[in-house]
N, CA, C and O atoms as a GROMACS GRO file, in nm:
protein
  372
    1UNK      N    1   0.714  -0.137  -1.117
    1UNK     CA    2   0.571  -0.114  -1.122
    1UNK      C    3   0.530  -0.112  -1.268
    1UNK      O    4   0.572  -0.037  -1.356
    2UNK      N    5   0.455  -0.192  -1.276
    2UNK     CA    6   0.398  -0.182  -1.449
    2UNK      C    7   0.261  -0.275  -1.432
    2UNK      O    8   0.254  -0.384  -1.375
    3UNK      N    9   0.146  -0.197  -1.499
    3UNK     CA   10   0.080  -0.238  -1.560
    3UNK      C   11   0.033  -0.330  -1.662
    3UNK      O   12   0.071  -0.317  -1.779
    4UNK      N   13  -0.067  -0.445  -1.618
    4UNK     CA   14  -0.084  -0.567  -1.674
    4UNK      C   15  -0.082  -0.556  -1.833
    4UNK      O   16  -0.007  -0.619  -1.908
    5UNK      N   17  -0.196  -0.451  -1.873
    5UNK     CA   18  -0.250  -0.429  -2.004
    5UNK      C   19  -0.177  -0.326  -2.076
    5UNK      O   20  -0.229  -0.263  -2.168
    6UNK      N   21  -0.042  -0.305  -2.032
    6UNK     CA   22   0.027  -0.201  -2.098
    6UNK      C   23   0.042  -0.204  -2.248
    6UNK      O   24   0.142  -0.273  -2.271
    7UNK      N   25  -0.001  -0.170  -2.337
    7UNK     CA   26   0.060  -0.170  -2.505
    7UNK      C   27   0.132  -0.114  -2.548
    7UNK      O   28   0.143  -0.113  -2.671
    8UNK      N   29   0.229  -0.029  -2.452
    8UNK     CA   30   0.358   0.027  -2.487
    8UNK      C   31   0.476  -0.036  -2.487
    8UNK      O   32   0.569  -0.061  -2.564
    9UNK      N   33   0.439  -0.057  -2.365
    9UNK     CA   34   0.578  -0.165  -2.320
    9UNK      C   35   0.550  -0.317  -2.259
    9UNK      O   36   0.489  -0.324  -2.153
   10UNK      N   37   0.598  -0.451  -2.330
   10UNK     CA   38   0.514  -0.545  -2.268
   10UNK      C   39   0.548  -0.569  -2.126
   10UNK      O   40   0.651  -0.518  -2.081
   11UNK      N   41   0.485  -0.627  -2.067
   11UNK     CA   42   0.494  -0.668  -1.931
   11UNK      C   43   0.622  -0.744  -1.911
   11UNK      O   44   0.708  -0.735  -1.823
   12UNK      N   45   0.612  -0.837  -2.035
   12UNK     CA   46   0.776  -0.951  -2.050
   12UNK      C   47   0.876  -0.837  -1.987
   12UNK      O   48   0.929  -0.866  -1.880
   13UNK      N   49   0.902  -0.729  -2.038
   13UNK     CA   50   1.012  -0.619  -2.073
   13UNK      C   51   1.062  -0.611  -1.913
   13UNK      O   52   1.175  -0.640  -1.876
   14UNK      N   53   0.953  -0.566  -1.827
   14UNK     CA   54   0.962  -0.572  -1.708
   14UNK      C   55   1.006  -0.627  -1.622
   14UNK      O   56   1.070  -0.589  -1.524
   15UNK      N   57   0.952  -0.788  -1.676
   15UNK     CA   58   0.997  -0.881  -1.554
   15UNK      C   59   1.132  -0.926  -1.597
   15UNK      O   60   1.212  -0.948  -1.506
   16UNK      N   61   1.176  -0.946  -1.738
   16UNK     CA   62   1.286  -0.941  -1.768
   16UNK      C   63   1.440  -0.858  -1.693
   16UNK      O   64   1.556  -0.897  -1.683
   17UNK      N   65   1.368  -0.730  -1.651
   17UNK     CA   66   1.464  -0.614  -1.621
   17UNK      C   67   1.487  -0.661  -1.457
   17UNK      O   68   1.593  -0.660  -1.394
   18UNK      N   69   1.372  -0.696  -1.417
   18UNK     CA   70   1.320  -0.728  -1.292
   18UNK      C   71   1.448  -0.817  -1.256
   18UNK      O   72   1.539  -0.772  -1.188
   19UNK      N   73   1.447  -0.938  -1.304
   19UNK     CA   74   1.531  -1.103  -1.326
   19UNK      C   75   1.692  -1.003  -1.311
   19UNK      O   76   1.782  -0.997  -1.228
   20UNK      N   77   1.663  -0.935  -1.442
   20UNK     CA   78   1.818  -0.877  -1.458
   20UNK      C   79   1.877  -0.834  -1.301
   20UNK      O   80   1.981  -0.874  -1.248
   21UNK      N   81   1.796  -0.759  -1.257
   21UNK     CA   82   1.861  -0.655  -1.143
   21UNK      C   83   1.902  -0.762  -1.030
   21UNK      O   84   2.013  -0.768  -0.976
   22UNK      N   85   1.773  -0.857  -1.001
   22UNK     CA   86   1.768  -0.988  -0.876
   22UNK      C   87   1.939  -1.037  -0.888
   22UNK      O   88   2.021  -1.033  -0.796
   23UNK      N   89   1.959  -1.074  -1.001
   23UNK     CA   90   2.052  -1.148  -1.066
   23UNK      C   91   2.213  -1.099  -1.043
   23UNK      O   92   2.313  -1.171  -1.044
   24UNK      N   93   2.205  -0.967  -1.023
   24UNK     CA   94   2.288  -0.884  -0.994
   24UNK      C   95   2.336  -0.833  -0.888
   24UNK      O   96   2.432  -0.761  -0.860
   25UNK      N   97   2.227  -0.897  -0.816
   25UNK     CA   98   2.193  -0.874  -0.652
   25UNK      C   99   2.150  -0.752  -0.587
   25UNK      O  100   2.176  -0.715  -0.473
   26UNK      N  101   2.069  -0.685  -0.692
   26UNK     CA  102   2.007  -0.539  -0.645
   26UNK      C  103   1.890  -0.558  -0.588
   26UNK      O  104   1.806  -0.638  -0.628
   27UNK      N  105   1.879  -0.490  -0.497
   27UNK     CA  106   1.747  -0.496  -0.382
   27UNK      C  107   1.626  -0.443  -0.497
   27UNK      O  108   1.616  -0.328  -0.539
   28UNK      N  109   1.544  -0.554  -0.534
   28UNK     CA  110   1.419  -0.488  -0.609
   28UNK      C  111   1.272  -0.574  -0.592
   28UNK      O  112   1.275  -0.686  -0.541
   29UNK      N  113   1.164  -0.524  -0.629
   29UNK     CA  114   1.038  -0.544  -0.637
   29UNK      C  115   0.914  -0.534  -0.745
   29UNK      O  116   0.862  -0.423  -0.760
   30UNK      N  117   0.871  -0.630  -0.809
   30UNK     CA  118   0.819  -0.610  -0.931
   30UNK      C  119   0.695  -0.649  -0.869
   30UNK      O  120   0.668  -0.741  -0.792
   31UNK      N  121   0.610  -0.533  -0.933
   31UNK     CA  122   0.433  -0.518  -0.911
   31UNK      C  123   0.404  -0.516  -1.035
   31UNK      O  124   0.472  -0.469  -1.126
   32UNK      N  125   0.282  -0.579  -1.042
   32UNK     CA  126   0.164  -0.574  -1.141
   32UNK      C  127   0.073  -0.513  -1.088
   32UNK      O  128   0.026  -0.543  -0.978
   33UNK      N  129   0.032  -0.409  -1.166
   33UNK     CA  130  -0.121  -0.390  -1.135
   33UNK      C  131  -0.189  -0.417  -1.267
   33UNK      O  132  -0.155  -0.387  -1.382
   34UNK      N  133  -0.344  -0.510  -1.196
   34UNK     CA  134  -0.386  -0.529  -1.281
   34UNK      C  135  -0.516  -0.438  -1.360
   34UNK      O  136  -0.596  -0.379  -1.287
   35UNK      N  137  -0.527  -0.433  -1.474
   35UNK     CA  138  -0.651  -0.361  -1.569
   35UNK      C  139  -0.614  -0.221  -1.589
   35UNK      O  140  -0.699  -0.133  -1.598
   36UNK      N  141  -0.435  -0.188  -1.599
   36UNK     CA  142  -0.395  -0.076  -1.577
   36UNK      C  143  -0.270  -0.082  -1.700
   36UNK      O  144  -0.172  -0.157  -1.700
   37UNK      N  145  -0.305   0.013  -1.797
   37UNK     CA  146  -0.208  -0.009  -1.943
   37UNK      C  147  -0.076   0.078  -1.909
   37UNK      O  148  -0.019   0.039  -1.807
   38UNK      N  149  -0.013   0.193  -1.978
   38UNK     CA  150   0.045   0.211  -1.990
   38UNK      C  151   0.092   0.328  -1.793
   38UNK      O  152   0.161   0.331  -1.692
   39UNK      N  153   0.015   0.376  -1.849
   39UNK     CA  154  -0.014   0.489  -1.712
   39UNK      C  155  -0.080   0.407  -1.598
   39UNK      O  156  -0.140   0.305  -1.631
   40UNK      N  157  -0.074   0.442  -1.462
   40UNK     CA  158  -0.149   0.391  -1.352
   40UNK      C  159  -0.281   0.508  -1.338
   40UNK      O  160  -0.278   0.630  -1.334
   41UNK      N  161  -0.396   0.409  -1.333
   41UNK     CA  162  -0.535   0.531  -1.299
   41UNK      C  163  -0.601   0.537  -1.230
   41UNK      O  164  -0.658   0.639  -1.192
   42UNK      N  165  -0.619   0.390  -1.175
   42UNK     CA  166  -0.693   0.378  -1.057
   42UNK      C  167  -0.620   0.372  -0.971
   42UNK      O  168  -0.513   0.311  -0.959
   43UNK      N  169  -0.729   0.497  -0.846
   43UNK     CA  170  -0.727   0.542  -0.733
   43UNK      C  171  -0.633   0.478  -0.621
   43UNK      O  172  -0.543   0.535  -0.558
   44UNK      N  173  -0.688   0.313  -0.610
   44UNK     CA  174  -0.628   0.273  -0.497
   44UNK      C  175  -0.459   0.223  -0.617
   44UNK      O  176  -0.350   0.231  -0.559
   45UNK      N  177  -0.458   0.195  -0.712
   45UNK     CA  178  -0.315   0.160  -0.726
   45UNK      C  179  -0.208   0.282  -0.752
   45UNK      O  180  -0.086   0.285  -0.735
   46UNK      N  181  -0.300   0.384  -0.800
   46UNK     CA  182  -0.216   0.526  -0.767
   46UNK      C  183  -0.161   0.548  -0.672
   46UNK      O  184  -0.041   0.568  -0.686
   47UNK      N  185  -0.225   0.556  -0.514
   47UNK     CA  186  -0.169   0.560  -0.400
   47UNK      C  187  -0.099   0.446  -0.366
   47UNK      O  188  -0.018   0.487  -0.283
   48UNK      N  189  -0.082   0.329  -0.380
   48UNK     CA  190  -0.013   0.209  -0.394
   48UNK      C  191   0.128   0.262  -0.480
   48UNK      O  192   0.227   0.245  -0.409
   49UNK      N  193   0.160   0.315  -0.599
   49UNK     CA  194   0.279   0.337  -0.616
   49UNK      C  195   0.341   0.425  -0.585
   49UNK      O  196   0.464   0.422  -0.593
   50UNK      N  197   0.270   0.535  -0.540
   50UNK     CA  198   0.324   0.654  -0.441
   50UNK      C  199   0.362   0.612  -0.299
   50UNK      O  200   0.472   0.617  -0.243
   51UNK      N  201   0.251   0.573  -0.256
   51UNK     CA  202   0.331   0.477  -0.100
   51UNK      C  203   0.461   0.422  -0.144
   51UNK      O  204   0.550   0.464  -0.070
   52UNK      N  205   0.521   0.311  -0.276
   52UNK     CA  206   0.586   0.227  -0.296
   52UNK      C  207   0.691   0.339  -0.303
   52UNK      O  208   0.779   0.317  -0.220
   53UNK      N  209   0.711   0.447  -0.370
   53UNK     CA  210   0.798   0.527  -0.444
   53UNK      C  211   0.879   0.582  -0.313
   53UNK      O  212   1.001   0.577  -0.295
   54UNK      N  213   0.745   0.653  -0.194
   54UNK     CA  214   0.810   0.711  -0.093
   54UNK      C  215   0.904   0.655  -0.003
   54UNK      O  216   0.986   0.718   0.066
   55UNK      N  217   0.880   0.492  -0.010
   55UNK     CA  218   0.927   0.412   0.111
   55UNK      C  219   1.074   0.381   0.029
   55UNK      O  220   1.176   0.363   0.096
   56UNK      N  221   1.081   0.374  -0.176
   56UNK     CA  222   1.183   0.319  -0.169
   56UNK      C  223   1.275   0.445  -0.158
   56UNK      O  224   1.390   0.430  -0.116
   57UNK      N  225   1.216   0.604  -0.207
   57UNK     CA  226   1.323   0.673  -0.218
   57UNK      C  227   1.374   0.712  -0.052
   57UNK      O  228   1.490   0.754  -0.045
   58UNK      N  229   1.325   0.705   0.032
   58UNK     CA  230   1.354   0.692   0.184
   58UNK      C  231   1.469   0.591   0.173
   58UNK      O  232   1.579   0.630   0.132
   59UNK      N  233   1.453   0.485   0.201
   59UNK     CA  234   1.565   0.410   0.211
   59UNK      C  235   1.684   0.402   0.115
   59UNK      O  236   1.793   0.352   0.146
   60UNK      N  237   1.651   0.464  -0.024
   60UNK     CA  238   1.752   0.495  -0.110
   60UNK      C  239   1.826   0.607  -0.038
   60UNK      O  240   1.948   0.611  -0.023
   61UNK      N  241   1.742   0.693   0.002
   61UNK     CA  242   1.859   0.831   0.086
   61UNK      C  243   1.918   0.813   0.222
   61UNK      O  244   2.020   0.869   0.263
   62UNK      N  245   1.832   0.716   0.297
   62UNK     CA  246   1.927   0.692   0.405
   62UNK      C  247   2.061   0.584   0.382
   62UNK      O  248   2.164   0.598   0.448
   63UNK      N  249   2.043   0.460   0.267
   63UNK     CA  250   2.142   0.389   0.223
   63UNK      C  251   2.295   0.495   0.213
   63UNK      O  252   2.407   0.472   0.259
   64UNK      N  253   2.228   0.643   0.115
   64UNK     CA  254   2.339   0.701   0.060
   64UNK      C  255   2.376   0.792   0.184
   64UNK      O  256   2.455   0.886   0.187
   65UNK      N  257   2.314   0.748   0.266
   65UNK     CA  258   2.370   0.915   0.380
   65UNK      C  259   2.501   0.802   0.484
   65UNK      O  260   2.608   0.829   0.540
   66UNK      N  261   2.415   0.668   0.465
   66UNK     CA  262   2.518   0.600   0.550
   66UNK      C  263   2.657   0.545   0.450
   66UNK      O  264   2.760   0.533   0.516
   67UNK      N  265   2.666   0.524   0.353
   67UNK     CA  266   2.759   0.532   0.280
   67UNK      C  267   2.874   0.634   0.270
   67UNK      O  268   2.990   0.593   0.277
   68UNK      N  269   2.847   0.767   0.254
   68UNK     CA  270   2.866   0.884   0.299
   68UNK      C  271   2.984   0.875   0.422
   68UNK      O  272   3.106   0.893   0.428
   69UNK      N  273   2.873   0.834   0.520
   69UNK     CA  274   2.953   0.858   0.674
   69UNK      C  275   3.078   0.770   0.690
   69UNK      O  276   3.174   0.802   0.760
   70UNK      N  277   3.066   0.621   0.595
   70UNK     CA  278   3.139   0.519   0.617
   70UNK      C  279   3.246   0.545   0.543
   70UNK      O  280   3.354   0.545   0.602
   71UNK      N  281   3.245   0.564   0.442
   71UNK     CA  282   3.385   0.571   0.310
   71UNK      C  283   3.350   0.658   0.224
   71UNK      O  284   3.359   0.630   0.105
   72UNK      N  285   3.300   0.794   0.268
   72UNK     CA  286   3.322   0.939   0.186
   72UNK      C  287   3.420   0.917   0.113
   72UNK      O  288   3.512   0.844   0.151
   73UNK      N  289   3.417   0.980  -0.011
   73UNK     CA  290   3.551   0.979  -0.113
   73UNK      C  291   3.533   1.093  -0.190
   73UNK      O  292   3.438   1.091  -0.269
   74UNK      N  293   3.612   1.204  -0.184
   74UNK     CA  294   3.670   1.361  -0.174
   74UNK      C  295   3.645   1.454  -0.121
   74UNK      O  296   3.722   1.462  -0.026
   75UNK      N  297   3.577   1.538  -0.124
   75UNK     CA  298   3.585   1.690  -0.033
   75UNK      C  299   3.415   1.739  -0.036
   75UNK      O  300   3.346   1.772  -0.133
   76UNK      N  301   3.392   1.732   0.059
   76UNK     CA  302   3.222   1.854   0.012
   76UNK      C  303   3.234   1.971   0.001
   76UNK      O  304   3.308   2.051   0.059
   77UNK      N  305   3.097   1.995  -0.137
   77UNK     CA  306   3.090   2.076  -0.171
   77UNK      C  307   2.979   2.139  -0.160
   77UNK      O  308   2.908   2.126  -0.260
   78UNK      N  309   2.919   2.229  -0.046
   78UNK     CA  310   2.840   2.327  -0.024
   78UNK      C  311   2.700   2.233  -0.007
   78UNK      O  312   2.591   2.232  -0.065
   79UNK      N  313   2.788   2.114   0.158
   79UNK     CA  314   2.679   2.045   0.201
   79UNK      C  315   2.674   1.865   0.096
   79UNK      O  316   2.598   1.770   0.112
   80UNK      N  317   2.755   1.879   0.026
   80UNK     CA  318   2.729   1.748  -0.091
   80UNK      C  319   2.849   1.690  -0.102
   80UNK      O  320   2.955   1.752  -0.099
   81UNK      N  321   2.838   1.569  -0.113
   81UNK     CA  322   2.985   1.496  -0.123
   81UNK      C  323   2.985   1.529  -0.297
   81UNK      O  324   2.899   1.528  -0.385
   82UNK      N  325   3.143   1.562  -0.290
   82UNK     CA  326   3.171   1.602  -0.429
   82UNK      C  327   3.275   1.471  -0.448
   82UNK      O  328   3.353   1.421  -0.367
   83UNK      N  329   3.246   1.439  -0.580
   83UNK     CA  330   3.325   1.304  -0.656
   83UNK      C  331   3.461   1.377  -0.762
   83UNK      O  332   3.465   1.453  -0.859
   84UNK      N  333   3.569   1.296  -0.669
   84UNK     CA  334   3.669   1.386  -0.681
   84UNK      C  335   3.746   1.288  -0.856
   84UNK      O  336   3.749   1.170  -0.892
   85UNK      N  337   3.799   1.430  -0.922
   85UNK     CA  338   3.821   1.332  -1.062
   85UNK      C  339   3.941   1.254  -1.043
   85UNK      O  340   4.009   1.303  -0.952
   86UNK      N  341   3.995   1.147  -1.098
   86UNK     CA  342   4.139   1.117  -1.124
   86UNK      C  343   4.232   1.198  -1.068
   86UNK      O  344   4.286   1.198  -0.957
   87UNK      N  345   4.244   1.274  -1.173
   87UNK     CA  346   4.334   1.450  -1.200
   87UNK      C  347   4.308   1.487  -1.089
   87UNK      O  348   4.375   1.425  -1.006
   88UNK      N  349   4.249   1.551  -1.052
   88UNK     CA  350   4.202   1.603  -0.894
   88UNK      C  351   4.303   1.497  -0.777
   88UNK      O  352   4.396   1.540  -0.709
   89UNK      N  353   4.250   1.346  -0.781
   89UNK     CA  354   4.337   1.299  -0.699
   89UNK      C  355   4.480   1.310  -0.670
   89UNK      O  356   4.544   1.338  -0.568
   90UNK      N  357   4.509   1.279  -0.781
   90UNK     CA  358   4.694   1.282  -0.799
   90UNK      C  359   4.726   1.427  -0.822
   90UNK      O  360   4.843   1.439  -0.861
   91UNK      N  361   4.656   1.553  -0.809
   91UNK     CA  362   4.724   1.651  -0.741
   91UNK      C  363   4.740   1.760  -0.897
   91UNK      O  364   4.776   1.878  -0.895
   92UNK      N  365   4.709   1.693  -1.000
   92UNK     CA  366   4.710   1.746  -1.102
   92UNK      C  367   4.536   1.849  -1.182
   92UNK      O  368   4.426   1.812  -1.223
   93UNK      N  369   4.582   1.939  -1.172
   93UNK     CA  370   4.463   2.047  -1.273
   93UNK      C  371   4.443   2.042  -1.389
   93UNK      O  372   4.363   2.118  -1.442
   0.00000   0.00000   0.00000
């Protein structure tokens, strides 16, 4: 999400990062909004990246809950999969 008229960061920067991720094969989506610089202000594109944010962090947490179920890797810890170190694996403190 970035803004057309941004003067902080150019727009290039974005779509650049954008290319990068595609390229890599990460699930992504690049918006413009337009007449909107650094910050988002108007009304309807405010709620436009909040809608966007909710839907991706939703499917970001169900991705990780099904990951989880499929090939957990070490022990939970108080409800959380805990990432077990090296050392930890091979039995060593």
């Amino acid at each position: 999400m970035h803004g057309e008229n941004d003067n902080d960061v150019p727009i290039a920067e974005a779509e650049q990062f954008y290319i990068a991720l595609k390229d890599v094969g990460t699930e992504a989506v690049m918006v413009r909004y337009p007449r909107e610089g650094h910050g988002i202000r108007e009304s309807k594109h405010v709620v436009d990246q909040i809608d966007r944010s909710i839907v991706s962090g939703t499917k970001s947490i169900s991705r990780s809950r099904r990951r989880r179920r499929t090939r957990a890797v070490g022990r939970p810890v108080q409800g959380r999969l805990h990432e077990m170190k090296p050392q930890e694996r091979q039995g060593s403190a």
